[in-house]
N, C-alpha and C positions, 0 to 999 in steps of 0.2 A: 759495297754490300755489307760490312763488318758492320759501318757508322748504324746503317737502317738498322741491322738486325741489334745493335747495341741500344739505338732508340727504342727499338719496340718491345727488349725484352725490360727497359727500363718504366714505358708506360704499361708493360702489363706485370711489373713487379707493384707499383705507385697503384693503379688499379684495383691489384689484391687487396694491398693495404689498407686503401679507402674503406675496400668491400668490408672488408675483417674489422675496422675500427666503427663502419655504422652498425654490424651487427653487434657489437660489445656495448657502442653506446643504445640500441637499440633494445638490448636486454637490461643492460643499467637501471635504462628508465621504464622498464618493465618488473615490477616487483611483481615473484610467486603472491598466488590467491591465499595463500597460507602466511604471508607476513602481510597482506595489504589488510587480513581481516584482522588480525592480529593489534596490526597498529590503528583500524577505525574504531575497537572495542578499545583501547588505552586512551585515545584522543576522546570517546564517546565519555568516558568512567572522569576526565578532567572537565569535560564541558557541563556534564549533568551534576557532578558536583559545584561545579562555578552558579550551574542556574537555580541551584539548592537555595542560593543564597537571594536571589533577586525574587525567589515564589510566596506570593502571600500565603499565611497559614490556613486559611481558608478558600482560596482559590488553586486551576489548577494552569501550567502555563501553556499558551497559547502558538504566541509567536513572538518577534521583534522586529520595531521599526527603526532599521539603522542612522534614517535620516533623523529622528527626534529621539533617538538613543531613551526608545518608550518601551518598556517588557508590556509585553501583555499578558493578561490572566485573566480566567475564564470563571464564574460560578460553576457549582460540578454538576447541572444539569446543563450545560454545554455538550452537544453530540462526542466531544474531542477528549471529554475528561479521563477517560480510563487510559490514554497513550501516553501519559507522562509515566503513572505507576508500572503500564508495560513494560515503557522503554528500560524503567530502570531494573524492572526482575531481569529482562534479557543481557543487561550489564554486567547485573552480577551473576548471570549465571558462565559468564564467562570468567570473570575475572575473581569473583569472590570476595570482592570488595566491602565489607560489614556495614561500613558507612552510606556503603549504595545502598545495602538491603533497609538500613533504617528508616533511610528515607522513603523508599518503596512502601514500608508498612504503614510509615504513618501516612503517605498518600493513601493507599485504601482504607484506612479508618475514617479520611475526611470525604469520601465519595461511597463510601457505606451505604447510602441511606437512598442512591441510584436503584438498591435493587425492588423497589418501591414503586419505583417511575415509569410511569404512564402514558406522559406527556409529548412521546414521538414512537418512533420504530426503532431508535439507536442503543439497546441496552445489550445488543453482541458489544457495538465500540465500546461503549464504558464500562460494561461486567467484563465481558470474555478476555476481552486482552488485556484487562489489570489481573483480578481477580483467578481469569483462567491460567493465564503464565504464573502467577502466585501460586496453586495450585497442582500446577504440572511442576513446577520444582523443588517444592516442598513437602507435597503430599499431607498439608496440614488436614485434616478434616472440618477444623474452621469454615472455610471458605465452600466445604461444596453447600450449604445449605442454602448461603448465598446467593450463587449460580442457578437453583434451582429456585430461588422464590423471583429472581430476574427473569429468567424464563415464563414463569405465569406473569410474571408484568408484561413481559414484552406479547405473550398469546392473546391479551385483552385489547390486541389493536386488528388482531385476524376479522376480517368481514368474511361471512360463509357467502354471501350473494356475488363477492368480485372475485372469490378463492383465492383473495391472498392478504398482503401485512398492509393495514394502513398508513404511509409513513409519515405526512402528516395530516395536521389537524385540517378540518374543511374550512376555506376561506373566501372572500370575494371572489378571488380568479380558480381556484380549484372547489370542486365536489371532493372527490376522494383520490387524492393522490399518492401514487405508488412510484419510487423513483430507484433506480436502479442500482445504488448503495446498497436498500435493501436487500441486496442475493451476501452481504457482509456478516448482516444479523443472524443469520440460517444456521452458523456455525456453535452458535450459543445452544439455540432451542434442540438441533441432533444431536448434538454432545451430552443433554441434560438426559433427554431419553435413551441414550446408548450406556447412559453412566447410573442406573437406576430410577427414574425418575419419569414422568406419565408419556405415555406413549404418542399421547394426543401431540407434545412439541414435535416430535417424527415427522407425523402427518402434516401437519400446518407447513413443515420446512417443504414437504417433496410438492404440495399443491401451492403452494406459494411462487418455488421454482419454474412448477410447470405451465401457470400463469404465464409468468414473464416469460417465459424461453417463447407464447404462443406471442405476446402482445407487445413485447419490447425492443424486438428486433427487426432489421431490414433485411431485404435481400442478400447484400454482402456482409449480415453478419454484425456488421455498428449497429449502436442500438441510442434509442431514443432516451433521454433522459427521465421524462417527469411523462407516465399514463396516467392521466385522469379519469378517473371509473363514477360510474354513473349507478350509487349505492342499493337502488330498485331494481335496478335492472340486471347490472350487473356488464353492461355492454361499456365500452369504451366511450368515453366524452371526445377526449383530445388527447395529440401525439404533441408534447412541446419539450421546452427548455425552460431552464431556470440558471445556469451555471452558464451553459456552453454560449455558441457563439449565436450559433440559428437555433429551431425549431428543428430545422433538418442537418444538423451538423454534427461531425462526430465528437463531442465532447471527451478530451482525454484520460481524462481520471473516471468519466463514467466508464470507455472503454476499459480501463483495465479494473474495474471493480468487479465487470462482468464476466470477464477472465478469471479472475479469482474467486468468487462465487460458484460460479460452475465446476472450480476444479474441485473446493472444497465440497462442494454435494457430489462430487464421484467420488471423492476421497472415504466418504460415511456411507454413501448407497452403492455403490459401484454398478452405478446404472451408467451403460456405457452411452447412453443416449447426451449425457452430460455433459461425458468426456468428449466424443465426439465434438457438442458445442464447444465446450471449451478451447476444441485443437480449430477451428474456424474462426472465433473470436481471436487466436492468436494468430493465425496468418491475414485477418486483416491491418490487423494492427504491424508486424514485421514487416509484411509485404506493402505497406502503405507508401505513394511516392513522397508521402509529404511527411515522410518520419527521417531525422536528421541521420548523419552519420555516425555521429557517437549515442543515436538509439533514445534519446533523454525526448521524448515528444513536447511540442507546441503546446500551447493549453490546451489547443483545440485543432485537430488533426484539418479543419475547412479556416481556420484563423483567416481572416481575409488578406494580415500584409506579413505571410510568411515568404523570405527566413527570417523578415525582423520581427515577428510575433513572440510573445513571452514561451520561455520555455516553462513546462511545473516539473522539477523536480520527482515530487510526490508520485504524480504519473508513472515516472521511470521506475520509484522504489516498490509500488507496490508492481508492477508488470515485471521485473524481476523475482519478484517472491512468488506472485503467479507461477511464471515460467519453469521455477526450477523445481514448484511440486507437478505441473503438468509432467515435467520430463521425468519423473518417479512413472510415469502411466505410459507413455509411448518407449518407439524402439528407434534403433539406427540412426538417419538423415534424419529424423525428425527431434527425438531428444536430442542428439548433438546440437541441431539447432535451436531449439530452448536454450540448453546452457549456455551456450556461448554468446547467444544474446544478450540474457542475463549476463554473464561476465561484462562484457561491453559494459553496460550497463554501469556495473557496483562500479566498474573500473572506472568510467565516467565521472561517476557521482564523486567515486575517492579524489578526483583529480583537484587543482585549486582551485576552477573555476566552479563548483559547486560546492567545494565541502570548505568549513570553515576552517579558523585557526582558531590555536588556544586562548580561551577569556576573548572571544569576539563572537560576534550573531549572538548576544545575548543568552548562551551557552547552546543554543542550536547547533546539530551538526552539518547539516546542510540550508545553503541557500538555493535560494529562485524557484519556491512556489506558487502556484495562484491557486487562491481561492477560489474567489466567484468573481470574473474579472466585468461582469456584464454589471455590476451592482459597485463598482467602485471599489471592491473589497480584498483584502490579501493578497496585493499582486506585487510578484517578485519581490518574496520574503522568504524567510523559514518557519516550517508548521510542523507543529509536535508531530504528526501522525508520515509526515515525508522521511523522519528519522526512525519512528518504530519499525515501519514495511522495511526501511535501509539495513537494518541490523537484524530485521528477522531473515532479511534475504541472507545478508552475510553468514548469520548461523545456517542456514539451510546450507548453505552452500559448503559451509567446513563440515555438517556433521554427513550430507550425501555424496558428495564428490570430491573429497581430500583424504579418504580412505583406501 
């Protein structure tokens, strides 16, 4: 009886042990959200400077092909042009870096001439998030007059017969197509009128919204990529795709633009009708079976050969930033679970298998986004705007929940 009982106080001495040595290593390799942002803001302030050096003086950077060790870079009427100068205001406003802000300035002196442009519905992407984070950290007065003549550019694409933004131009396959990006742009136009400036962008933003919340969505809440509006009439042509996988599919990065869209028009109207959408669009997307375990989605939530479908990155960073302003607006069960989605998430993203290393991905911080994987185009790369949503989330997340 001694022998057993010497056995078994021995396997459940050995057992403690175990217990007590996974959880130490299991906090080890758990770094606090307060050093993990910490160190993606110091790795972000080396990378964005390394990519300083590879960006033509006239272009703005795009992304990189690791196989042909090719930068890309964009002319500044590229939808994507304003996420370089973003990314880099949110850098320095972490870190205070001088050499980050210079380079931030002289990006928006070279994409200046955006607030002019006409030629799509994208002047939230390339004013708001260069120009607007320029703005909110500096408080230059410069910049607002700016924002406010981008704003009339971007109101000159509103059709009154479809009530809402045209985003692009009409072509062979489309009449007047409206895609759901556009709930991005909305952020520009209520910001210009809440900040002195005509009241008419207000409007345009909340019938614009209220469009798409009637015309772009399904029964569970996914929504349709591209509505094609029939400009006489005003009635709907076609429910299609241009990005995602079907016509009926949920398209990843459409889902979470409309997630963030929506939070951002409760965020300015606090029409809870919004919000409401908004907390639906986010339990479709949570509650999806086809959303992996570390949270980081498919390109396309219907991909035909998932789990081996490409994942986007981008999807993740910006449903993260989503998320963690929706849970500013809910209570309980329900914000906890926002945030700690999100965390998954950044936590994800910071991991090595998406985030780069130093002087690699072409100074990008993250890998493995897709573009438009139906067209050949950006897949399973890094995209300027997968790093802006990453490090806006990151700030959200230290200046709302690390207090």
């Amino acid at each position: 009886m001694k022998i057993i009982a010497a056995v078994c106080a021995l396997l459940l001495t050995t057992t403690l042990l175990h217990a007590q040595k996974s959880r130490i290593q299991r906090t080890a390799k758990k770094p606090s959200m307060a050093s993990l942002i910490k160190q993606n803001f110091a790795l972000a302030d080396t990378q964005y400077k390394f990519m300083m050096t590879l960006t033509p003086a006239d272009k703005m950077p795009q992304s990189w092909n690791d196989s042909t060790k090719k930068f890309d870079a964009r002319d500044i009427t590229w939808w994507c042009s304003g996420f370089y100068p973003g990314t880099l205001w949110y850098i320095y406003e972490q870190n205070h870096d001088t050499t980050i802000r210079a380079e931030a300035e002289r990006a928006l002196k070279v994409i200046e001439p955006n607030q002019y442009y006409t030629g799509n519905h994208d002047l939230g992407f390339m004013m708001y998030c260069s120009f607007g984070n320029a703005y909110r950290i500096t408080k230059d007065p410069k910049y607002k007059p700016l924002l406010f003549n981008a704003a009339q550019s971007l109101s000159t694409r509103y059709r009154p017969t479809i009530k809402a933004i045209q985003s692009w131009n009409s072509s062979k396959k489309f009449a007047c197509p409206v895609i759901i990006d556009n709930m991005m742009n909305l952020e520009l136009l209520y910001w210009v009128s809440d900040t002195g400036g005509d009241q008419k962008f207000r409007s345009i933003a909340i019938t614009h919204s209220n469009t798409t919340l009637k015309n772009h969505f399904r029964p569970d809440y996914s929504s349709w990529h591209v509505i094609d509006y029939d400009t006489l009439t005003g009635n709907v042509r076609n429910k299609l795709t241009a990005q995602g996988y079907s016509d009926n599919s949920a398209w990843s990065r459409g889902q979470a633009w409309g997630l963030y869209g929506y939070t951002l028009m409760y965020r300015f109207s606090k029409n809870k009708i919004y919000l409401n959408h908004a907390r639906k669009i986010a339990a479709f997307i949570l509650n999806h079976p086809n959303l992996p375990s570390d949270k980081i989605p498919y390109w396309d939530f219907n991909a035909p050969n998932i789990p081996d479908a490409k994942r986007d990155a981008s999807a993740g960073a910006i449903t993260a930033s989503a998320l963690l302003e929706l849970a500013q607006y809910t209570n309980d069960n329900e914000r906890n679970e926002y945030i700690e989605s999100a965390e998954t998430m950044l936590r994800s993203l910071s991991s090595d298998v998406y985030r780069a290393k130093a002087y690699e991905n072409g100074g990008f911080l993250l890998k493995h986004s897709v573009g438009a994987l139906p067209y050949n185009s950006e897949i399973d790369v890094p995209l300027v705007y997968a790093d802006y949503y990453f490090l806006e989330a990151l700030k959200r997340y230290k200046d709302w929940f690390l207090k």
